[in-house]
C-alpha positions in Angstrom: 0.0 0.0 0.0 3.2 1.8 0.3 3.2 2.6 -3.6 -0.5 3.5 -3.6 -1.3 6.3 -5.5 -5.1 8.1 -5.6 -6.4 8.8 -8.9 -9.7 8.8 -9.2 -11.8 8.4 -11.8 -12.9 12.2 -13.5 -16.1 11.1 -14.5 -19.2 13.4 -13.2 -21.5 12.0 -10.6 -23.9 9.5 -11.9 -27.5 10.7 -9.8 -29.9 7.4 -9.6 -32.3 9.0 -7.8 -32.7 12.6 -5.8 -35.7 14.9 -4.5 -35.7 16.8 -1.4 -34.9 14.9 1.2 -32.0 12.1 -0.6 -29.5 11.8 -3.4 -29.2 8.3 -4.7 -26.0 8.2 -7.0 -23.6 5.4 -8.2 -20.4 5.6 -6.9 -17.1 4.3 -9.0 -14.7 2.3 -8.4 -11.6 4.6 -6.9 -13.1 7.4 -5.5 -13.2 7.9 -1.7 -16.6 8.2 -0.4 -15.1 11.0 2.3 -11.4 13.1 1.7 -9.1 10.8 3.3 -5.8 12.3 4.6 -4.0 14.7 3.3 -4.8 17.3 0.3 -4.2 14.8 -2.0 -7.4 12.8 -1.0 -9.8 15.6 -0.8 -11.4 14.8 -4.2 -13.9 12.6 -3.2 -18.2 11.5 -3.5 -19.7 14.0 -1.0 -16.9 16.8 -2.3 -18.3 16.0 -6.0 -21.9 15.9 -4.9 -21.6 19.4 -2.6 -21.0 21.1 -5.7 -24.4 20.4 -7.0 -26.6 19.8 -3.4 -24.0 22.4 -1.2 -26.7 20.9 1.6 -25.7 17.0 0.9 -24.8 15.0 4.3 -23.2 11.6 4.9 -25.3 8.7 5.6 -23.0 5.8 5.2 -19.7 4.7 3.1 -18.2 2.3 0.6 -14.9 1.7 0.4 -12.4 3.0 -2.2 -12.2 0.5 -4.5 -16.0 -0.9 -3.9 -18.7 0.7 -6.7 -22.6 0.7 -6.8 -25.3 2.6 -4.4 -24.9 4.9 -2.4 -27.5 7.3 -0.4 -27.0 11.0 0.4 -29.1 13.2 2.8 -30.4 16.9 2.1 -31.5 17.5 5.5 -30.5 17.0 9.2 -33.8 15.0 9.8 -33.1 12.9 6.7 -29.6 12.0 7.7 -31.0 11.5 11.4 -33.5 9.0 10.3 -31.6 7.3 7.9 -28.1 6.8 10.0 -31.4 5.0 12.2 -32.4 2.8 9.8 -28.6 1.5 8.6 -27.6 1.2 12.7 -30.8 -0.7 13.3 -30.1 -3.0 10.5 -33.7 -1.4 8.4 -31.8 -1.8 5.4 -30.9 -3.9 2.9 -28.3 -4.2 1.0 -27.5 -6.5 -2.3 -23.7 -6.7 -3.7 -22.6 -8.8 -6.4 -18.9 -10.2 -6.6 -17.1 -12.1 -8.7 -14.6 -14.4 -6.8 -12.0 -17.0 -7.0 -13.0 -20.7 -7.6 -16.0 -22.5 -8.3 -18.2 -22.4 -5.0 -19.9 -25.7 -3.5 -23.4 -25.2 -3.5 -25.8 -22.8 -4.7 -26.0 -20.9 -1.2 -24.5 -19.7 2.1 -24.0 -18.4 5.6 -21.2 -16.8 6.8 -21.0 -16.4 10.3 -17.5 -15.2 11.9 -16.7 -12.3 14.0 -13.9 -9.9 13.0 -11.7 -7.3 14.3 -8.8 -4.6 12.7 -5.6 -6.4 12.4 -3.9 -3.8 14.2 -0.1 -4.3 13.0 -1.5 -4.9 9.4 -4.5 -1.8 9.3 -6.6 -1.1 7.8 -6.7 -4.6 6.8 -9.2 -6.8 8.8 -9.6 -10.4 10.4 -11.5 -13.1 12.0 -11.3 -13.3 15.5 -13.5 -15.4 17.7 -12.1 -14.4 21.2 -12.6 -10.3 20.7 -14.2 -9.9 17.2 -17.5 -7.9 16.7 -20.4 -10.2 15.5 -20.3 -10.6 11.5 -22.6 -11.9 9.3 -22.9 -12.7 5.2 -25.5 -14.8 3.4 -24.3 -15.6 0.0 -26.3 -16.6 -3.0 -24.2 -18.1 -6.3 -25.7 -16.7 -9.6 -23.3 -19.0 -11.8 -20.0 -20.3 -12.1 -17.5 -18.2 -14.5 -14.2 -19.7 -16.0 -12.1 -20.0 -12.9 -14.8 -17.4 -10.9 -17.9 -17.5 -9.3 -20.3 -14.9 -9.7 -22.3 -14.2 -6.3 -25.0 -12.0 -4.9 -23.9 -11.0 -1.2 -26.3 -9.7 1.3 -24.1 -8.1 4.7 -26.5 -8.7 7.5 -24.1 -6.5 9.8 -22.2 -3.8 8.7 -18.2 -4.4 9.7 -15.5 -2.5 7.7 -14.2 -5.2 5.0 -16.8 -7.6 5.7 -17.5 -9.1 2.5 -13.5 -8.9 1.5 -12.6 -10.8 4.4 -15.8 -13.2 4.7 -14.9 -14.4 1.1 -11.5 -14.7 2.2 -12.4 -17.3 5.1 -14.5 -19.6 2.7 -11.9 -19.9 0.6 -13.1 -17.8 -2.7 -11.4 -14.2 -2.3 -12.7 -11.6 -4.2 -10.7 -10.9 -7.8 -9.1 -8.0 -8.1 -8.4 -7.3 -4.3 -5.4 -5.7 -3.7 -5.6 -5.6 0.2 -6.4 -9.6 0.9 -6.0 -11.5 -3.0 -2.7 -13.1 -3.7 -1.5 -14.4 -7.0 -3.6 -15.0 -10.0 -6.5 -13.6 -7.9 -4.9 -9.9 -8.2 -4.6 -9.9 -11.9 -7.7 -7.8 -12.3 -8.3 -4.1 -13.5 -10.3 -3.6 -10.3 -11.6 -5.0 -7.1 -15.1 -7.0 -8.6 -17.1 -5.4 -5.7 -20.5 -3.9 -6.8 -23.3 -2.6 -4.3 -26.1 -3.5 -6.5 -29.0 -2.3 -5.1 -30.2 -0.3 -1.4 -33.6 -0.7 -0.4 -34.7 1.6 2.6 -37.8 3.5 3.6 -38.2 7.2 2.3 -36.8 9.6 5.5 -39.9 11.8 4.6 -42.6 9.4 3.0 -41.9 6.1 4.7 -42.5 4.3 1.7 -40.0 1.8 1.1 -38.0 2.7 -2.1 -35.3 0.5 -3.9 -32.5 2.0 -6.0 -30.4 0.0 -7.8 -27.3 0.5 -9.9 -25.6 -1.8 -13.0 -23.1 -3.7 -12.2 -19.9 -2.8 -14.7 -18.4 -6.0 -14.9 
């Protein structure tokens, strides 16, 4: 990570859905959902998006190399009652992967706790004795040449969770440069996609589902 260099993609937001109260948009691959440190990392998806909503809030956050859905707020109350409904698990989330290997069955749980692997941050790890609860269902859509192609639903929210559940079955996910060795890294970009959010409307209350396509 030493040689890591940010350069992000220059592309304008893509806006899924907005109105009032939320922005919807479709975050790429290699752009920071928040400036990370140092000038250098201050281009980033709420930076982009305050140009055009100068009242957009954070909500929640993908990670740098993860694409697909994200959700924005316009107001205090909005972000209020949506940070509610991702900390009370209201949510749900879809991601599709594509990952190493051909995956047994056609389904799956994923259970294991995990904690920061604190000599190795921000990397990530199971841990049984002080690791926070963790939980993944998986779902194959078919087998690829080499590759499986899943749908992942997170049923907590832990940094790297998906990265490092795949990981522990055995299937990593191609293209990840933090926890793929190998033949496993030889891909343009991590093959992460957050597919699809459904939530209820911070205003309305009517559930809503926006979804984004997935670019690989």
């Amino acid at each position: 990570m030493s040689d890591f260099v940010y350069a992000p993609p220059p592309d304008a937001p893509v806006i899924l859905h907005q109105d009032e109260d939320v922005v919807f948009v479709d975050k790429p691959a290699g752009l920071l959902s928040v400036p990370g440190r140092g000038p250098d990392k201050a281009d980033c998806m709420i930076s982009r998006l305050a140009r055009i909503y100068p009242d957009i809030l954070l909500v929640h956050r993908l990670d740098l190399d993860t694409s697909g859905v994200m959700v924005f707020a316009r107001t205090s109350a909005a972000q209020a009652h949506l940070g509610q409904q991702f900390e009370g698990r209201k949510t749900r989330k879809y991601y599709i992967a594509r990952v190493a290997g051909h995956v047994d069955g056609t389904e799956g749980h994923v259970d294991l706790p995990l904690i920061v692997d604190w000599p190795n941050r921000p990397l990530q790890k199971v841990c049984h004795d002080t690791g926070r609860p963790a939980q993944t269902d998986w779902k194959l859509i078919r087998h690829e040449e080499g590759a499986s192609r899943l749908r992942l639903t997170p049923l907590t929210g832990r940094s790297h969770q998906l990265r490092v559940h795949m990981l522990a079955i055995g299937h990593v996910i191609l293209g990840d440069t933090l926890y793929a060795t190998g033949d496993a890294l030889g891909y343009p970009r991590l093959m992460l996609h957050a597919q699809s959010l459904r939530l209820k409307h911070p205003a309305t209350g009517h559930s809503m589902t926006i979804a984004a396509p997935v670019p690989f």
